[in-house]
C-alpha positions as CSV (number, residue, x, y, z in Angstrom):
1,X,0.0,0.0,0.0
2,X,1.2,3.2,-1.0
3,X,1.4,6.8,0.9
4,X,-1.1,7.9,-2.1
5,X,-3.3,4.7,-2.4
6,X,-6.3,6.6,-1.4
7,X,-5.9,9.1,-4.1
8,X,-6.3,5.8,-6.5
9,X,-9.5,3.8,-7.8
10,X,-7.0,1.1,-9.1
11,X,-3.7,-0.4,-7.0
12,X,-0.5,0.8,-8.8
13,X,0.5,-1.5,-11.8
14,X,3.2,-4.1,-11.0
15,X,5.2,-2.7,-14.3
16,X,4.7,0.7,-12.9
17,X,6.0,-0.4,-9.4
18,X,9.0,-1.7,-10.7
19,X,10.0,1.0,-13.3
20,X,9.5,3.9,-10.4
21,X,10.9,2.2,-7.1
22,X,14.2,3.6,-5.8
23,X,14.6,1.3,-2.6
24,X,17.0,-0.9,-4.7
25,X,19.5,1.8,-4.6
26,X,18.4,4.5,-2.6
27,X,18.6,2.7,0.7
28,X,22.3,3.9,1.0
29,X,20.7,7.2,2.2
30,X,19.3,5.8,5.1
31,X,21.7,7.1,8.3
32,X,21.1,10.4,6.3
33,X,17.0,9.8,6.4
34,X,17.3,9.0,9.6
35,X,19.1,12.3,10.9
36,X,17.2,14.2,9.0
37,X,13.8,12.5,10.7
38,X,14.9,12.9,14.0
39,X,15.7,16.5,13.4
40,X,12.5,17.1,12.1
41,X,10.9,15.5,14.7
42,X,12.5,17.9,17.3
43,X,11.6,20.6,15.1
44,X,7.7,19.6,15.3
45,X,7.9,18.9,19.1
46,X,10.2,22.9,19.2
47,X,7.4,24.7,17.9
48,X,4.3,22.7,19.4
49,X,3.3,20.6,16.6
50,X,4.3,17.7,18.3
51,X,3.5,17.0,22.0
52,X,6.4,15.7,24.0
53,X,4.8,12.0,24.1
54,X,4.7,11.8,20.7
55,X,8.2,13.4,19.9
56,X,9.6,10.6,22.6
57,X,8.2,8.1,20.8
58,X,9.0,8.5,17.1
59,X,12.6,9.4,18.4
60,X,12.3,6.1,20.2
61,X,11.1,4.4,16.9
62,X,13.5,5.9,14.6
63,X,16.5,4.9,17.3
64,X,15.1,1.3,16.9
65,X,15.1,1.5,13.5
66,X,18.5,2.9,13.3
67,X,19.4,0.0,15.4
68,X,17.9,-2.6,12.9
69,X,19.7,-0.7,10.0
70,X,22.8,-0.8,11.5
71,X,22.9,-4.7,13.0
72,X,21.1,-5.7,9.3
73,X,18.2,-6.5,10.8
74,X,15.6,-4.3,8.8
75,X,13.4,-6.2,6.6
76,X,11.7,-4.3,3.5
77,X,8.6,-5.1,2.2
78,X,7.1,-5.4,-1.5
79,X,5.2,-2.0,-0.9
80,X,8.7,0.2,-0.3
81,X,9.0,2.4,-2.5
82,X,11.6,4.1,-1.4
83,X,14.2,4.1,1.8
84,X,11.8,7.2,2.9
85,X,8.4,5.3,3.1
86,X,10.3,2.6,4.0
87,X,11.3,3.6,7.5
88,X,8.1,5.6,7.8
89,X,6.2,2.5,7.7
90,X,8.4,0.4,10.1
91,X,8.2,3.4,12.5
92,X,4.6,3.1,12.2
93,X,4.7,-0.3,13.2
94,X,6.9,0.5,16.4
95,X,5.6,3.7,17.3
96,X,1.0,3.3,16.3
97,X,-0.7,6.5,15.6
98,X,2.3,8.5,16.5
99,X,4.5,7.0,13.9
100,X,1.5,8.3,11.4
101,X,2.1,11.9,12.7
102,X,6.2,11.2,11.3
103,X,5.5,13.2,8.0
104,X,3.5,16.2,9.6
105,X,4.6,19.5,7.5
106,X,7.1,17.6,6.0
107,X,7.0,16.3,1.7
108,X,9.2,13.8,0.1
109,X,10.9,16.2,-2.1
110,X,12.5,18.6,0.9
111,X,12.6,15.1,2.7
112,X,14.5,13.7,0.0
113,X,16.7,16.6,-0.8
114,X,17.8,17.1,2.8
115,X,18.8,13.4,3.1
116,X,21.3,13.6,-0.3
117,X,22.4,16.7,1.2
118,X,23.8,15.1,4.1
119,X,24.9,12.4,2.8
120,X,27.1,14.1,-0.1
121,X,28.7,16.1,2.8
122,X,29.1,12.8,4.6
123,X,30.7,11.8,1.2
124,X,32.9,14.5,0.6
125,X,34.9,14.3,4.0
126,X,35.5,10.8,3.5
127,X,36.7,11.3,-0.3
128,X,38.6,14.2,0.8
129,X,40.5,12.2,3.9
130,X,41.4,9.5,1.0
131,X,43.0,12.2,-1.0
132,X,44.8,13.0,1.7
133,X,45.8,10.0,2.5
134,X,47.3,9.3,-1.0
135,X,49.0,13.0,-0.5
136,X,50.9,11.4,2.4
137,X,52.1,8.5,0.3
138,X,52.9,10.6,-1.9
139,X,54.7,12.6,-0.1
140,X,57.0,10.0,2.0
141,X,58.0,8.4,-1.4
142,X,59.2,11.9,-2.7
143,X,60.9,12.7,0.4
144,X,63.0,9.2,-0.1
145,X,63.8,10.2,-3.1
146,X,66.2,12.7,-2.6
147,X,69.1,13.0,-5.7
148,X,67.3,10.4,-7.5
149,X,66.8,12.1,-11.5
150,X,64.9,10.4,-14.2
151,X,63.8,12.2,-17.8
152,X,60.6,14.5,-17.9
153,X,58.7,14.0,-20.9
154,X,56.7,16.1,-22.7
155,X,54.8,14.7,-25.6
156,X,56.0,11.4,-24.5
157,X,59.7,12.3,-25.4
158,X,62.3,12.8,-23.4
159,X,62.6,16.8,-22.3
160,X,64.6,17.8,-19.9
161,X,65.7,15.9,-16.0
162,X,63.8,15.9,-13.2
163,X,63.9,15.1,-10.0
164,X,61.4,11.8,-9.0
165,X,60.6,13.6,-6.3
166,X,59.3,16.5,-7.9
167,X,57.4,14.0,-10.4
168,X,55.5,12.4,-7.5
169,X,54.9,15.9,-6.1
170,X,53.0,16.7,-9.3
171,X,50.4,14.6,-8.9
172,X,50.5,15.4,-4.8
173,X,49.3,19.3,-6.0
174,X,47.1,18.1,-8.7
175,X,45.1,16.5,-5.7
176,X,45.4,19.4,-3.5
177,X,43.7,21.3,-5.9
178,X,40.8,18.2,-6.0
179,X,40.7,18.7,-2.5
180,X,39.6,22.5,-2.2
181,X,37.3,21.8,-5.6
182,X,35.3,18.8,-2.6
183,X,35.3,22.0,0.1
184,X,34.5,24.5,-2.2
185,X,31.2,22.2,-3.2
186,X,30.8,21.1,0.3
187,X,30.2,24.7,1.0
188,X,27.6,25.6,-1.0
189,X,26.0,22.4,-0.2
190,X,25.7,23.0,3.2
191,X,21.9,24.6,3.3
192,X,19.1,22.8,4.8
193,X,16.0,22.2,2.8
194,X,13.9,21.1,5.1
195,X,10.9,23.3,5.6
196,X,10.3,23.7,2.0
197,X,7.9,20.8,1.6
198,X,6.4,20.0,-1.8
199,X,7.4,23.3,-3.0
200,X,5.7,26.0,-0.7
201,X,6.2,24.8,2.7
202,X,3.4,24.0,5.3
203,X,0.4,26.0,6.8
204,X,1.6,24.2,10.1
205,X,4.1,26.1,12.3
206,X,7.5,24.9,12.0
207,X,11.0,26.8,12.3
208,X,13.6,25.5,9.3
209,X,15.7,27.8,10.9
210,X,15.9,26.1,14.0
211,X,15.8,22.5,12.1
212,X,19.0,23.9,9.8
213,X,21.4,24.5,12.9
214,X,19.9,21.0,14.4
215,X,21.6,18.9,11.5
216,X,24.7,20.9,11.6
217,X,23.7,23.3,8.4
218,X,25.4,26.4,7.8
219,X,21.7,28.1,6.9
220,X,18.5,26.9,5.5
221,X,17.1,27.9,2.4
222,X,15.9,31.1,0.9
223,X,13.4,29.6,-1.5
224,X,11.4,26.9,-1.1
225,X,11.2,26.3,-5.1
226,X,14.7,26.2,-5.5
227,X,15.4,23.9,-2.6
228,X,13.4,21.2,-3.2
229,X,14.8,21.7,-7.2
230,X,18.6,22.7,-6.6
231,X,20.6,19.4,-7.8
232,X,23.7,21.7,-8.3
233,X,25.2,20.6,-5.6
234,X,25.0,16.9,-7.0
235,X,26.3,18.0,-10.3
236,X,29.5,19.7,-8.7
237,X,30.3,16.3,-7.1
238,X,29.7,14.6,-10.1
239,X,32.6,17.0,-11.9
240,X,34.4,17.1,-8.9
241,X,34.3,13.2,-8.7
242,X,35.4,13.2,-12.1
243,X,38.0,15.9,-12.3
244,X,39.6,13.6,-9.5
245,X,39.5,10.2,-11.5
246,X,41.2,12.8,-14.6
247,X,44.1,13.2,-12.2
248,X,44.0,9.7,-10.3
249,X,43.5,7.8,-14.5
250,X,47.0,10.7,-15.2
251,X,48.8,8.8,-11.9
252,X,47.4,5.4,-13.5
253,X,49.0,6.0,-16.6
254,X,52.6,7.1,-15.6
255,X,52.1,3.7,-13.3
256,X,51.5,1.6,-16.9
257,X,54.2,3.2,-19.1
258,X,57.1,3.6,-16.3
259,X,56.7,-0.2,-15.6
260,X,57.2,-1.8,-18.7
261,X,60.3,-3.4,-19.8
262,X,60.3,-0.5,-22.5
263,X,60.7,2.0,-19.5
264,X,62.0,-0.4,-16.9
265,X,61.6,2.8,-14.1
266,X,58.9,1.0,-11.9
267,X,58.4,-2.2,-10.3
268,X,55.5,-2.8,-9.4
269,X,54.8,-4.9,-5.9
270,X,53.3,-8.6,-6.7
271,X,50.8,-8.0,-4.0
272,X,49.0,-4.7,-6.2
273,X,49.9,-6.6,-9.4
274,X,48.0,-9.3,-11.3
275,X,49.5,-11.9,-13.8
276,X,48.0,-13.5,-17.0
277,X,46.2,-16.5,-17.5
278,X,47.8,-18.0,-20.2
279,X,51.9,-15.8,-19.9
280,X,53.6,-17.3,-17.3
281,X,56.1,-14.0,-17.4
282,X,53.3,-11.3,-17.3
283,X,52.9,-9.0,-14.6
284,X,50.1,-6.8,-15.1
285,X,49.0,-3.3,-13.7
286,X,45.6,-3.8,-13.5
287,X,45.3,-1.3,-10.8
288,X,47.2,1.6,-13.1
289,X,44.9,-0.1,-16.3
290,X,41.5,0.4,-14.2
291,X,42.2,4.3,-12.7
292,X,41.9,5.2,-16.2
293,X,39.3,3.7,-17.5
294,X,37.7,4.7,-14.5
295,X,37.7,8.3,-15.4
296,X,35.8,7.8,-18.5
297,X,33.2,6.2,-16.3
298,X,33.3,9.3,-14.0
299,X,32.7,11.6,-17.4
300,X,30.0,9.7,-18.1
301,X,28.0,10.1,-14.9
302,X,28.3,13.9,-15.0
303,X,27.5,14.1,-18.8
304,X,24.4,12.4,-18.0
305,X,22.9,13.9,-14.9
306,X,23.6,17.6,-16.9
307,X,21.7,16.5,-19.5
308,X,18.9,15.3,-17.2
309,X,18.6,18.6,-16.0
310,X,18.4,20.6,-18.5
311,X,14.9,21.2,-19.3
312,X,13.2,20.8,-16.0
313,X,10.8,23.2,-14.8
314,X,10.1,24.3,-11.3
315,X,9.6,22.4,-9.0
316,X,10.3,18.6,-8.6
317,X,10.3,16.2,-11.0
318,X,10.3,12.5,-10.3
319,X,13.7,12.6,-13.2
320,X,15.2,13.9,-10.0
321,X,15.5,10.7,-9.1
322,X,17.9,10.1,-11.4
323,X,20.5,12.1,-9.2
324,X,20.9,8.9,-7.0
325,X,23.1,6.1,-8.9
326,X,25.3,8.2,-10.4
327,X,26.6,9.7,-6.9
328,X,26.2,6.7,-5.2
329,X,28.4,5.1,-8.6
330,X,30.7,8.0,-8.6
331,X,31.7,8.0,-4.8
332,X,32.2,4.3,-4.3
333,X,34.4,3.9,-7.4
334,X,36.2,7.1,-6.6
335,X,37.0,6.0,-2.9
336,X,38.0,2.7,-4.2
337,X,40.8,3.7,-7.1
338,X,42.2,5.9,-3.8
339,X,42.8,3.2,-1.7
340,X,43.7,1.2,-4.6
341,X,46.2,3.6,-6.3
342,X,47.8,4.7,-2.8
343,X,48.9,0.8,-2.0
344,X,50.1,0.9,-5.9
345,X,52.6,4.1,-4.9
346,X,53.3,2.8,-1.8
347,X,55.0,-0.5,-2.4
348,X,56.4,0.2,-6.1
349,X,60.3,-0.1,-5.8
350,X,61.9,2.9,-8.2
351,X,64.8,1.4,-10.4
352,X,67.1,4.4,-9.3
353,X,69.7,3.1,-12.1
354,X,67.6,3.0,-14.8
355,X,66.1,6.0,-14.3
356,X,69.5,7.7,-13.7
357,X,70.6,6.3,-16.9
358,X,68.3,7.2,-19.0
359,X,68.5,10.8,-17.2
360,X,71.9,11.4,-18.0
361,X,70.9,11.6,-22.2
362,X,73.7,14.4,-23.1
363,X,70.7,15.6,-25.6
364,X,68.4,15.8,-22.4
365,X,71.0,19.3,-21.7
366,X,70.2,20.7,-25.1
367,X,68.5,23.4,-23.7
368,X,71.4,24.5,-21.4
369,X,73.6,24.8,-24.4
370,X,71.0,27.4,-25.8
371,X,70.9,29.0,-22.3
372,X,74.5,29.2,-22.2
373,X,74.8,31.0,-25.2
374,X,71.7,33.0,-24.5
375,X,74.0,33.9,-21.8
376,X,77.1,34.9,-23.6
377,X,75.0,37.6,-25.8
378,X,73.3,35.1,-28.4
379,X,70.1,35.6,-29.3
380,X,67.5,32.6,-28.1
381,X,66.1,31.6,-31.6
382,X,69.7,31.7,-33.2
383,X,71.0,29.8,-30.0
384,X,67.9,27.7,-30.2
385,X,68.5,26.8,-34.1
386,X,72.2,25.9,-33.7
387,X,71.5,23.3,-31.1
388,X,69.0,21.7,-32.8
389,X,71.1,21.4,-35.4
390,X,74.0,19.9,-33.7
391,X,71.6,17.4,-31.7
392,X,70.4,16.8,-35.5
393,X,73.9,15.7,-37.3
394,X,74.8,14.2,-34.0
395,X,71.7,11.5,-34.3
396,X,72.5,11.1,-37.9
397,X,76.0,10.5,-37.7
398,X,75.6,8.4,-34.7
399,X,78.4,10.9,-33.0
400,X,78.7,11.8,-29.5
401,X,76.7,15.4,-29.1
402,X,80.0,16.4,-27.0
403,X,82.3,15.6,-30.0
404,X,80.4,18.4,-32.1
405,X,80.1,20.1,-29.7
406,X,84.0,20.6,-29.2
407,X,84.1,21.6,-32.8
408,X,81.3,24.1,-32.9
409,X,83.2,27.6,-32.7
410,X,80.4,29.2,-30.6
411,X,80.5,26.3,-28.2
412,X,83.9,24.6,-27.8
413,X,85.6,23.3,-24.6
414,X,84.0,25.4,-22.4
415,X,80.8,23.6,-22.9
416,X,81.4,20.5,-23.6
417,X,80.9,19.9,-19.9
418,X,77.3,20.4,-20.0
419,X,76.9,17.8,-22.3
420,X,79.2,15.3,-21.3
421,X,78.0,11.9,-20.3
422,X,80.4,11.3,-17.6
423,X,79.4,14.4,-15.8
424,X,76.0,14.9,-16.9
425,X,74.9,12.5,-14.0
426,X,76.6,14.8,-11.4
427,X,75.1,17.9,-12.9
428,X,71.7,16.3,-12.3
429,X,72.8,17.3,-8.3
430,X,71.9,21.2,-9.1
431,X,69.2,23.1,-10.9
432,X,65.7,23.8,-10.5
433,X,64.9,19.9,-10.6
434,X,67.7,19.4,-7.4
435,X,67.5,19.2,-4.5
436,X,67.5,22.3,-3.3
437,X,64.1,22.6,-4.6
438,X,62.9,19.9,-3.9
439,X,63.7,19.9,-0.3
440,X,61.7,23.6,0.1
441,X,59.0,22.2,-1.9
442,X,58.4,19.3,0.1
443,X,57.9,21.8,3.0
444,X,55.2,23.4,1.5
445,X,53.6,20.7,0.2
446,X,53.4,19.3,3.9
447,X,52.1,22.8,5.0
448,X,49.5,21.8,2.5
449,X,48.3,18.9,3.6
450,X,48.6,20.0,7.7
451,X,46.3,22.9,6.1
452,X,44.1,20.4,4.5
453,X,43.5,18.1,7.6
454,X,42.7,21.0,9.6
455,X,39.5,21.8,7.4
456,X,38.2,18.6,7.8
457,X,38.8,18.4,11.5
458,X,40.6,16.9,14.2
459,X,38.8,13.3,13.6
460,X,39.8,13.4,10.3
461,X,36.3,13.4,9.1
462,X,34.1,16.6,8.1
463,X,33.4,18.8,11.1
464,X,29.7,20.2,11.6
């Protein structure tokens, strides 16, 4: 039996039932209904609505209820809908007539709303201690890293050195930046729509104000319209969420290339590895392989909820309900790849030599033999074009870049050192890749993350 039977000649069709329920999926929300009941609740028995009696017991009811939720011990029925009706009708059961009186001045659609609103703050703390979390790895790797050089790439060809360090540091500031995107959303997010009702609130005295600061809100809404409505704060997850599994499928795919034999820079741990069912010598980084894919994944669940928006008119619509799987979708597989990708960085073993090796290219310095001459009164562009040149005939000839160097007249002895393999590897000490750098940059990016933890509180979780 449904909340709107009696509106009915004819019981809902079976087909109709099935195409409409949410229960299947929505019942993740249900701490979040839960909260947002009991805060309602007081809010009824605050302004006289409710009688004490009857504010005792659906408290009582919606604690049992909790308890049964939380021990597994809640049983749905064929007639739930949704999470919502759901644990109105087992309060009901607990609580008689005073569990009917649960939905006084109160609608689905602010009911609803208020609920995903909790629990995509609820969300977003968690996500954001993962990131952090991942920072930290990050971050202890880089700081073990200290003088250890491997090429930078741009267009997948070798640029110029860099310190590893400074390449796991990259993807460390990418995140940070994830991180204040999941405040910056959690922010705005953080207004109660309870009170609004269906769409114009209820005849019967209740204080949204009051309720707002009760579930921890920064405010409560300014228009009942747009609260019940306003799925922007889903949709700035969703590109959040996504913007996130950009950077984590970038950090998946430096994982892939650095660990094949073509590379040889990573080894990856057997324990965050898989092998192949038919190559014994395979060693596969499914892990790396499945951050990326992920992303598109991600796209795809923001791409889709915008377009369900689009062309809805005030007030609710039941395509609304569309926001659901697509959070719930985007947050677990999100939260997973994190925990995933940060037992990837921390167990890889870096092959220093390699990297070192390949690092120490003489044409990797081609740009500091333009600089130098830039230095000496050469124009850029000339300096640019005779380098170029002399890493061109070098690679044709198969001839050291040192030897032609030596016989350039603008070059000569004097700078053959900077491109001279057996001191390129000690000239990888200095420079704005060093350690130098490094070492300051490592400082900051602790600050960061001290900065970071702070915001979500001492317990590590969101605060308020």
């Amino acid at each position: 039996m449904t909340m709107w039977s009696r509106r009915m000649r004819k019981p809902p069709a079976p087909a109709m039932m099935a195409f409409t329920e949410s229960v299947s999926f929505d019942r993740k929300l249900w701490r979040d209904d839960l909260d947002g009941s009991r805060a309602h609740v007081r809010g009824l028995g605050h302004t006289g609505v409710l009688d004490e009696t009857d504010v005792a017991k659906l408290l009582g009811a919606l604690d049992e209820v909790g308890a049964e939720f939380s021990s597994q011990r809640f049983e749905f029925v064929a007639g739930d809908e949704d999470i919502h009706t759901a644990i109105e009708r087992r309060v009901t059961e607990l609580a008689g007539d005073a569990g009917a009186k649960l939905h006084t001045a109160r609608s689905r659609n602010d009911q609803v709303a208020t609920a995903l609103r909790l629990y995509t703050r609820r969300r977003i703390g968690e996500v954001v201690a993962s990131v952090l979390d991942l920072c930290e790895t990050l971050r202890e790797r880089a700081a073990h890293a200290e003088g250890v050089m491997l090429p930078g790439y741009t267009h997948l060809q070798r640029a110029q050195p860099v310190a590893l360090a400074g390449q796991l540091l990259a993807h460390g500031w990418a995140l940070t930046r994830d991180v204040d995107r999941l405040f910056d959303t959690r922010r705005r997010l953080d207004v109660s729509p309870l009170g609004a009702g269906a769409l114009a609130g209820s005849s019967l005295l209740t204080d949204p104000d009051w309720v707002a600061c009760e579930l921890g809100f920064a405010g409560r809404f300014e228009n009942s319209l747009d609260a019940v409505a306003d799925r922007d704060f889903v949709a700035e997850t969703l590109f959040d969420l996504a913007l996130l599994g950009v950077h984590l499928s970038r950090l998946g795919e430096e994982f892939v290339v650095f660990s094949t034999s073509e590379f040889g820079f990573y080894r990856l741990d057997d324990a965050w590895s898989t092998g192949s069912s038919m190559l014994p010598q395979k060693k596969n980084p499914d892990i790396a392989e499945l951050a990326r894919a992920k992303a598109g994944r991600l796209i795809g669940h923001l791409a889709g909820f915008l377009a369900t928006l689009k062309g809805l008119p005030f007030a609710y619509n039941r395509d609304l309900q569309e926001d659901k799987e697509p959070l719930f979708d985007a947050f677990g597989q999100v939260s997973r790849a994190l925990v995933a990708l940060r037992g990837l960085v921390e167990t890889v073993e870096f092959d220093e030599e390699a990297m070192g090796r390949a690092a120490a290219d003489p044409a990797l310095f081609a740009v500091d033999l333009a600089e130098w001459l830039a230095e000496r009164g050469m124009p850029f562009r000339r300096a640019h074009g005779l380098v170029g040149d002399l890493v061109r005939r070098a690679r044709e000839a198969d001839k050291p870049l040192a030897e032609l160097v030596l016989a350039e007249p603008a070059l000569g002895r004097n700078a053959v050192p900077i491109v001279a393999p057996e001191v390129a590897t000690t000239r990888l000490k200095g420079g704005p890749a060093g350690r130098g750098d490094i070492g300051d940059q490592l400082e900051r990016f602790n600050a960061r993350l001290r900065f970071d933890r702070g915001r979500l509180g001492e317990t590590g979780r969101p605060s308020g």
